[in-house]
Structure formats: C-alpha cells, structure tokens
C-alpha positions in Angstrom: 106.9 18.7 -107.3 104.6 16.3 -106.2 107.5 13.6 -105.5 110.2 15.9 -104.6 111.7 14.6 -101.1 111.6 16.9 -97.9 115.4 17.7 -98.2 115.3 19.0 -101.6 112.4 21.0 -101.4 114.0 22.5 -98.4 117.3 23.4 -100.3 115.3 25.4 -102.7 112.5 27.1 -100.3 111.8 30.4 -100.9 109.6 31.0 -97.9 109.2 28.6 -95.0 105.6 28.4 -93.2 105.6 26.3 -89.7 103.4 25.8 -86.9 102.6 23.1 -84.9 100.7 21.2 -87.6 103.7 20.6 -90.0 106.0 22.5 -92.9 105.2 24.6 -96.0 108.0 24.8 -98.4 107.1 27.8 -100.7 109.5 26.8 -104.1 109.1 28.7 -107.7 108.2 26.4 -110.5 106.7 26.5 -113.8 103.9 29.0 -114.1 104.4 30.3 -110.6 105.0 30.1 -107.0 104.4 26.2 -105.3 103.7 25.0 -101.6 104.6 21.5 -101.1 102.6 20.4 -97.1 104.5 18.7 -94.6 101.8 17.2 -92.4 104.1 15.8 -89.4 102.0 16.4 -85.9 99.5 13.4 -86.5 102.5 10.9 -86.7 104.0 12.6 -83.3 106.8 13.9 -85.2 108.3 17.4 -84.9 109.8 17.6 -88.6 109.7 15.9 -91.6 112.2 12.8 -92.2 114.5 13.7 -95.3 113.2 11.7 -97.4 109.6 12.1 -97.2 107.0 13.2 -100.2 104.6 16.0 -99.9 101.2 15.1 -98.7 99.8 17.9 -100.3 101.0 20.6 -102.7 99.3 24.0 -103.8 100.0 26.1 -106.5 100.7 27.7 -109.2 99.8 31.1 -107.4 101.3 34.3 -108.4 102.9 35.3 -105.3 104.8 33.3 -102.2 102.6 35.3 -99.9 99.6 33.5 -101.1 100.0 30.4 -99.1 98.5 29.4 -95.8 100.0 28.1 -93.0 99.9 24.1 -92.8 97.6 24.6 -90.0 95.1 26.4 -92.1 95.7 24.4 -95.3 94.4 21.7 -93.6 91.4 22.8 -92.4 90.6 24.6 -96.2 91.1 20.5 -97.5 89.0 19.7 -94.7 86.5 21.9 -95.4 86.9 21.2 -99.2 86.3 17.0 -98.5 89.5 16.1 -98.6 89.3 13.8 -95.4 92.6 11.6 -96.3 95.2 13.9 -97.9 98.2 12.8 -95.1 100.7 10.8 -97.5 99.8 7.1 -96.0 103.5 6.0 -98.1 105.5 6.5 -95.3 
C-alpha cells in the first residue's frame, strides 16, 4: 500500500478523513483496515496530485473508525519522533 498512487487509493476508499492538513484514504487490505496520509498543506497544495505516494500509512487496525484525522496523525508521528515523515519524492 505503501506505493499505491493518490488516484487509486482513492478509487478504492472506504472512508475518506480531510481537514486542512491533508487526506486519509481508509482502504481494506490484508489483515485489516489501512490509512494511507496525504500530507498536502505544507507544499501549499489543496489536494493531492494523482500520482503521488503516501507519506505515511497506518494499519492493520480492526475497524475504519480507528484512524485519526491527518491533522492528528501528524501530531501522534510528531510526538512519536518522527520529525521527517512528508514523502520528500515528489
């Protein structure tokens, strides 16, 4: 899931989480229910391009409710160390 473009992920979401930090794409996979993280606002962007990767992706979990909001996810990998988690391919 980790490489699985913004468009495609998208076309299968089960549950879509916005705010003003970015996209969470809630998708079923193996073992469970997935998020893949659109961080966008940093870039001065209001939405994904097609084509972009996940910069972060959480999951299995047993339900789609279980995911937070990109706005919150990022302050949980913030507050877990993860200082550089934007996907810098782009």
């Amino acid at each position: 899931m980790r490489q699985l473009a913004h468009r495609e992920a998208e076309a299968k979401a089960l549950k879509l989480l916005v705010d003003g930090l970015g996209e969470g794409l809630v998708l079923e996979g193996e073992g469970g229910y997935y998020a893949l993280y659109y961080f966008h606002s940093w870039y001065g962007r209001k939405a994904p391009d097609p084509d972009e990767t996940p910069d972060w992706v959480e999951g299995p979990k047993a339900s789609p409710e279980e995911f937070l909001d990109p706005y919150d996810q990022a302050l949980w990998l913030e507050d877990n160390g993860y200082t550089l988690f934007i996907n810098e391919s782009k």
